[in-house]
C-alpha positions, 0 to 999 in steps of 0.5 A: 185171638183177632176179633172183628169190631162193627160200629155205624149202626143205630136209628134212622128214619126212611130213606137216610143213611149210615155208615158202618165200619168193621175194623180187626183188633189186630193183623190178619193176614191174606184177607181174601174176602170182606163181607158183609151179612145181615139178619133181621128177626125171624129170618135167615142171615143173608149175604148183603155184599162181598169185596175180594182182594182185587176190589171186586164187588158182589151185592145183593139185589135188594140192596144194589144201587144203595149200599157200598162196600168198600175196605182199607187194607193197610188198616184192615177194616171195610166199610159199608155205606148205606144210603135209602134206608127203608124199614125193610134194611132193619137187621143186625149186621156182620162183618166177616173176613175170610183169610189165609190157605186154608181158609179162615172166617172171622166174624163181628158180634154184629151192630143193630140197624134199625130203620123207623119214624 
């Protein structure tokens, strides 16, 4: 069973910068979609930013302009820049990837990110 492994996470102060990255532990096949969700506490997941296999890009409002996506195909893995940290971007984020006819989602076990002085 292929797994999804996120890194990159940890403490940062305001206004700083991570970068995760989601790797699979082994091939998949036809990955469709990248993407990227987060849950802080007490909330619902959301969606934080989507990369399809052509390369295009989706993100949430609250984070345009701060985070990219971006994905290395030959190593399946996709990565998430996040730069401007505010308290508010605290959360555990997933990676998932959706691949294969009919379709297939694989998510992480998520990476804590966490954004304090």
């Amino acid at each position: 069973q292929v797994q999804l492994v996120e890194s990159g996470g940890g403490l940062v102060q305001p206004g700083g910068s991570l970068r995760l990255s989601c790797a699979a532990s082994g091939r998949i096949f036809s990955i469709n979609v990248m993407a990227w969700y987060r849950q802080a506490p007490g909330k619902q997941r959301e969606l934080v930013a989507t990369m399809s296999s052509s390369g295009r890009t989706n993100y949430a409002d609250t984070v345009k302009g701060r985070f990219t996506i971006s994905r290395d195909n030959a190593k399946d893995t996709v990565y998430l820049q996040m730069n401007s940290l505010n308290p508010e971007d605290t959360a555990v984020y997933y990676c998932t990837f959706r691949a294969g006819v009919p379709s297939t989602d694989y998510w992480g076990q998520g990476t804590q990110v966490t954004v304090s002085s």
